[in-house]
N, C-alpha and C positions, 0 to 999 in steps of 0.2 A: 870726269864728272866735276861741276863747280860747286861751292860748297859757299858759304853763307863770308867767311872770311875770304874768300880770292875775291867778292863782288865788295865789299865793304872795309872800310879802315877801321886801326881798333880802335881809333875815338867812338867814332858811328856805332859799332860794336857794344861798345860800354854804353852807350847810350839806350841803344835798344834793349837791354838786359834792363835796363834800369825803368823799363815802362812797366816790367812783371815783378817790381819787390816793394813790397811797402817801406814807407822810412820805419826806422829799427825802432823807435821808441811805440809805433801800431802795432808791433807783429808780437804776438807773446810768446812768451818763454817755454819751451819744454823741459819739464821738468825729471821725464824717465829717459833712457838713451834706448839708442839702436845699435844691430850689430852686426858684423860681418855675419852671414850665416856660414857654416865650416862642415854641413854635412855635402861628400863628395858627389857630385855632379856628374854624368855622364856627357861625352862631352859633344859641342852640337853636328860635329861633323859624323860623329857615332849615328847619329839622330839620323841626319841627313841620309847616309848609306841606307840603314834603314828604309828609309821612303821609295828612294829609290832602287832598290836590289827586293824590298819584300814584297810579294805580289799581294798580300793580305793589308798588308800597312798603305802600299800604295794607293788600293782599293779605298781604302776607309778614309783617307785623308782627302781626297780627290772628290768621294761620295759627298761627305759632309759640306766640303767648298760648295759642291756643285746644287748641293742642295739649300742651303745658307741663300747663295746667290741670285737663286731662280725666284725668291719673292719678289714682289713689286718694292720700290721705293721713291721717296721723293724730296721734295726737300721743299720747307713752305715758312715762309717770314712774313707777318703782320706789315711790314714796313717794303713795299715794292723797288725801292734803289738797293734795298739792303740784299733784297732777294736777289735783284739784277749783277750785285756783284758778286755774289757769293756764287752765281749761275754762269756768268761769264770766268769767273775763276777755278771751275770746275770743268770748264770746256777747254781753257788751256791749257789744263794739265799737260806736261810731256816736253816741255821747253828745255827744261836741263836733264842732261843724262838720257835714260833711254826713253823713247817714245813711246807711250803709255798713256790709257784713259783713265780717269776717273774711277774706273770699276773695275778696272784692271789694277789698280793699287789698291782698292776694297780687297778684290780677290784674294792679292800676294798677303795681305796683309791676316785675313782670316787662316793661310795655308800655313804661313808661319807661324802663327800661334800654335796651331796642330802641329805641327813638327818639335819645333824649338822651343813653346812655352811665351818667348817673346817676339816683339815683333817691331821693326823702329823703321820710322819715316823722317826726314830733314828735311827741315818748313825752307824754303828758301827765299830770299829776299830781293826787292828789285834791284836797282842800283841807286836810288834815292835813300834807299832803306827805313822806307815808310810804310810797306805794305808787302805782306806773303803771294808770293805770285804762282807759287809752284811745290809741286812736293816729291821727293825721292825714295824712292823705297830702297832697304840700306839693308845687307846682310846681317843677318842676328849671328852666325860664327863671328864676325868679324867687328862685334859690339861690345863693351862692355863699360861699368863706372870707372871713374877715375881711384885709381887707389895710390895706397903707399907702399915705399920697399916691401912691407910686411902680406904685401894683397889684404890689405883690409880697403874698404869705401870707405872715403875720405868725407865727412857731412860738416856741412856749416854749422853756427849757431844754433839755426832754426830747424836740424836734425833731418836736412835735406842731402843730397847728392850734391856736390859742388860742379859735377859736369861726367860728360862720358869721355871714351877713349876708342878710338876706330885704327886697326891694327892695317896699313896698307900692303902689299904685294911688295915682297922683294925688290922687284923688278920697276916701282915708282918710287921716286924721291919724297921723304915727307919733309924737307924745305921747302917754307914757305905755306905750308898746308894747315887747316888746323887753324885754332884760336890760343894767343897766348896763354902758358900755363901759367896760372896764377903765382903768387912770388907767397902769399899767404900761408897757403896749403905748402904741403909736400909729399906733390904728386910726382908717382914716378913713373917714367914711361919709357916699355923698352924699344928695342931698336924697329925704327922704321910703324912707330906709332904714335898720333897723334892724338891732340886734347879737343875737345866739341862743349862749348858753353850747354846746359841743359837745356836753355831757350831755344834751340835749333832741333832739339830733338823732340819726337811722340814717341814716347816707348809704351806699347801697347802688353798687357800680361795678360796670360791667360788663367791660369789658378795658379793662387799666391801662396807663400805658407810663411813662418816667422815672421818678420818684420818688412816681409812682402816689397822687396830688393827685386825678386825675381820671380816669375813664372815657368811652372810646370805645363809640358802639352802630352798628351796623346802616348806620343811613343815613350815617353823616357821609363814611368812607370811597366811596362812589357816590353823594355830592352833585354833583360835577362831570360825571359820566355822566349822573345822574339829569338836571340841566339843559340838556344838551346833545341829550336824548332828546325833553325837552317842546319846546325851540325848531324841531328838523326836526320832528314831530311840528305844530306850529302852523303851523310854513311849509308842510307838505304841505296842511292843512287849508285855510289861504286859499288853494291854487294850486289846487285840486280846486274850493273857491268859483269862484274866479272865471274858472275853466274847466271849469266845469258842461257845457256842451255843448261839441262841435269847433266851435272857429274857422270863421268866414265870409269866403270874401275873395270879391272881385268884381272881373271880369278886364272894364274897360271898355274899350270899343273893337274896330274892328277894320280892314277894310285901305279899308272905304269912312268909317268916321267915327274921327277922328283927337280921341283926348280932349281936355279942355277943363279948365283947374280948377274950371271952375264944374261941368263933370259929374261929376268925382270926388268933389265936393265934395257935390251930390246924392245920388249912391252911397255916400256914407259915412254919410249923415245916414240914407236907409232901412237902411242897415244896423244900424245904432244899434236902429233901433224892432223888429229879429226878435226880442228878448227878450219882447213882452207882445202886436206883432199878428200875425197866422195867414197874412193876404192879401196879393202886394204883386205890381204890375208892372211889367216893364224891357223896355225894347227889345231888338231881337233881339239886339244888340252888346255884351250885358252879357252875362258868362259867370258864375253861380252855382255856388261847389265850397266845399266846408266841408275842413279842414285834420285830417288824424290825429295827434293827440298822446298818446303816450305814457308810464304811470309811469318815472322811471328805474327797472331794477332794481339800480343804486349804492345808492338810498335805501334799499331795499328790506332790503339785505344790510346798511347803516351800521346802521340802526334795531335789527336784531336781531342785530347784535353789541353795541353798548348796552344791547339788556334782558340778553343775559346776562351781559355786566360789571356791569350792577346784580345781577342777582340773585347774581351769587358773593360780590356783598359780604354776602348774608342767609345766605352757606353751603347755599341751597337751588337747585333743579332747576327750570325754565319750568316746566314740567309741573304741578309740585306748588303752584306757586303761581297758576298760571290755572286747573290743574284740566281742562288739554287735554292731548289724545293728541302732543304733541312726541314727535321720532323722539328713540327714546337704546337704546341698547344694555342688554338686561337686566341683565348684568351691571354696569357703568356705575352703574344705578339700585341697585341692590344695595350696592357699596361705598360710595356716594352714602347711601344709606337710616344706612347705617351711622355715617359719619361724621356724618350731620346726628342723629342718637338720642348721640353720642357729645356732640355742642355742645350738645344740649339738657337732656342730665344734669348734665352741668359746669355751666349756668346757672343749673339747681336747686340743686346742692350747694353755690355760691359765694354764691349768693341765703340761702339758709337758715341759713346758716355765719353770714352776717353780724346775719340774725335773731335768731340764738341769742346772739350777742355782744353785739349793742348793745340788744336789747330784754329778752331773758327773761333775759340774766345780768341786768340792772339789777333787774328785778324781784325775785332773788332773793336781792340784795344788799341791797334793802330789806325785805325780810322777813328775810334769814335763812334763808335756806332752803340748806341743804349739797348739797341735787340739782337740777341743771337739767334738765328735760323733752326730751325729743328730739322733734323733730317730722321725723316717717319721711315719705318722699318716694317711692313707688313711681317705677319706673325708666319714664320718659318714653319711648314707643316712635310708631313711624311706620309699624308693619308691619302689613299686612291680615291679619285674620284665618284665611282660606286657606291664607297665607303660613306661619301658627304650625300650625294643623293638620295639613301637610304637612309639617313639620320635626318635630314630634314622632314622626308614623309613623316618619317615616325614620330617627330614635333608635331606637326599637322594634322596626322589624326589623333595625337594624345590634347590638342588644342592649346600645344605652346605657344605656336604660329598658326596665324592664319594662312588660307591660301594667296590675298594679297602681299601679305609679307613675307613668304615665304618665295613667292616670286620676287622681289625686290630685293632679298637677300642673296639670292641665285644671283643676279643683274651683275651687282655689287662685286660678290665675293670672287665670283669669274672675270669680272670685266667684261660680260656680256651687253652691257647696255654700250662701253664703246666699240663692241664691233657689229652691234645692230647700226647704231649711228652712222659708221663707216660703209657697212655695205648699203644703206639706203641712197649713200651719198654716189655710190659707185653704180647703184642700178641705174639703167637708161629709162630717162624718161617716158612715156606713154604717148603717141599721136593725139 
């Protein structure tokens, strides 16, 4: 993967950093400080397992994406060269690294906030090093700020981040990788990790907390539920193993023959062997009874209070995430529906916000360009279709909407009027 430093020298380098900082005597002083945050993190590869090993987590994280993604979107600039490039620079996506759309780094990048809290892209540069050509999506394990011996974030004057640090593989050389480590700071980096100017980086957060360094997602908050769920969940599985069938016991003896160890000792050895043969015989003074054992229903009732303290960490419903009939109250599901279309706009609008600032502003900072493009975000919904067409009648006859508009609204809000358009365009003509 090329990285912004293998395409460019560090004259060029310094240059470019220097289109995004005002001179020092514009930019004002802060006056209060910032600080390492120090409460313990769980750590992202913990996260990661997670996603992939929980069938609940997996559901939930995948749902959300899938559902995020399925609005419409678009992208629209008053200025048509401005839009032309930003359009054609959306289509190339996929030149460096791995080959990827445009909406396929939307995707990764909403998944990873769900997962890991953060989320980072590397804008990359052409080889004039005039203009953002390209973007990479970059593992959040394997991201973090620049620090000191001490793992504190190292911040400039102006109480910013002086740069990230991207930990490589073993198994790659970081000579030669990477942007010089400033000589100012005293950043320290250990083995087989390199320094990333901040200019190169989008790091995308998804809920912040202190001095908002970092983002919280989805799982970290029901990491300790989630684990506590997989271990009765494994204990139940081996105890169902190894009590596959009811219990045997064998009542030796009785008022004429007085057991012996060595008959118990008998009796316990053919007991051993009902597992694999069919046929066995005992004297009439062996009493054969198999033992009823039953699930707790303690467990029963722990296990799913667990799933749904996982699941309110995803702000979503059993239901919606297994996709089964769970008892809930329609109303319940209703201000529920709601709240979750509310968390999943904000996710957009925070997500996009940050798009706009750390990628398309840079882009138009190196052209030149006076207008930034807006990339619109149809409003993310979770409601069945049933659900809208019976809300709009009941507009209509309460005379919110008229019937004209309430037909135009329909057109609209489906995209019905372009695939009236379409199929007219596709009917055959008439002799």
């Amino acid at each position: 993967m090329k990285r912004i430093s293998d395409l460019l020298g560090i004259e060029k380098t310094i240059e470019l950093a220097q289109k995004y900082k005002l001179p020092d005597d514009e930019v004002p002083a802060q006056a209060s400080i910032k600080a390492t945050p120090t409460v313990s993190r769980v750590d992202p590869q913990e996260l990661e397992n997670c996603y992939i090993f929980d069938p609940i987590t997996f559901s939930a994280i995948n749902k959300i994406t899938q559902t995020i993604m399925a609005s419409s979107r678009k992208l629209i600039c008053d200025n048509n060269n401005i839009l032309l490039h930003f359009t054609k620079f959306m289509d190339n996506i996929g030149k460096v690294g791995e080959d990827v759309t445009f909406d396929e780094i939307l995707e990764s990048t909403f998944r990873h906030q769900l997962i890991y809290g953060n989320a980072y892209l590397e804008t990359v540069y052409n080889k004039a090093g005039d203009d953002i050509v390209d973007l990479v999506v970059l593992d959040p394990k394997r991201m973090d700020y620049a620090k000191d011996a001490s793992g504190n974030i190292i911040l400039n004057n102006y109480g910013k981040p002086v740069g990230y640090t991207q930990q490589l593989p073993y198994h790659i050389s970081a000579a030669g990788k990477g942007d010089p480590v400033p000589k100012e700071y005293n950043i320290s980096l250990v083995q087989n990790q390199i320094f990333l100017k901040p200019e190169r980086i989008c790091h995308f957060k998804l809920y912040t907390y202190g001095d908002r360094f970092y983002g919280v997602g989805l799982i970290e908050p029901a990491y300790k539920t989630i684990l506590r769920k997989q271990n009765i969940e494994s204990s139940q599985t081996n105890s169902i193993d190894q009590r596959g069938a009811s219990p045997i016991v064998d009542y030796v003896g009785d008022e004429f023959h007085e057991p012996t160890p060595q008959m118990l000792e008998d009796a316990a050895q053919k007991l051993a062997k009902f597992r694999n043969n069919r046929y066995f015989v005992f004297p009439k003074w062996h009493k054969i009874e198999t033992i009823e054992s039953k699930q707790s229903d303690i467990v029963q009732d722990i296990l799913h209070y667990l799933r749904e303290n996982q699941v309110a960490s995803f702000g979503l419903s059993l239901a919606f995430i297994l996709g089964s009939g769970e008892r809930s109250n329609k109303y319940t599901i209703a201000s529920l529906q709601r709240f979750t279309e509310f968390s999943f706009n904000d996710t957009v609008r925070r997500t996009i916000s940050t798009l706009k600032k750390y990628v398309f502003q840079r882009i138009c900072d190196l052209n030149n360009f006076k207008v930034i493009p807006q990339y619109i975000w149809e409003d993310v919904g979770v409601e069945e279709p049933t659900d809208k067409s019976t809300r709009i009648i009941e507009y209509v006859k309460a005379g919110i909407l008229s019937p004209q508009e309430a037909h135009q609204f329909a057109l609209e809000s489906e995209d019905l009027d372009k695939q009236i358009i379409n199929n007219t365009k596709n009917q055959p003509k008439e002799d």
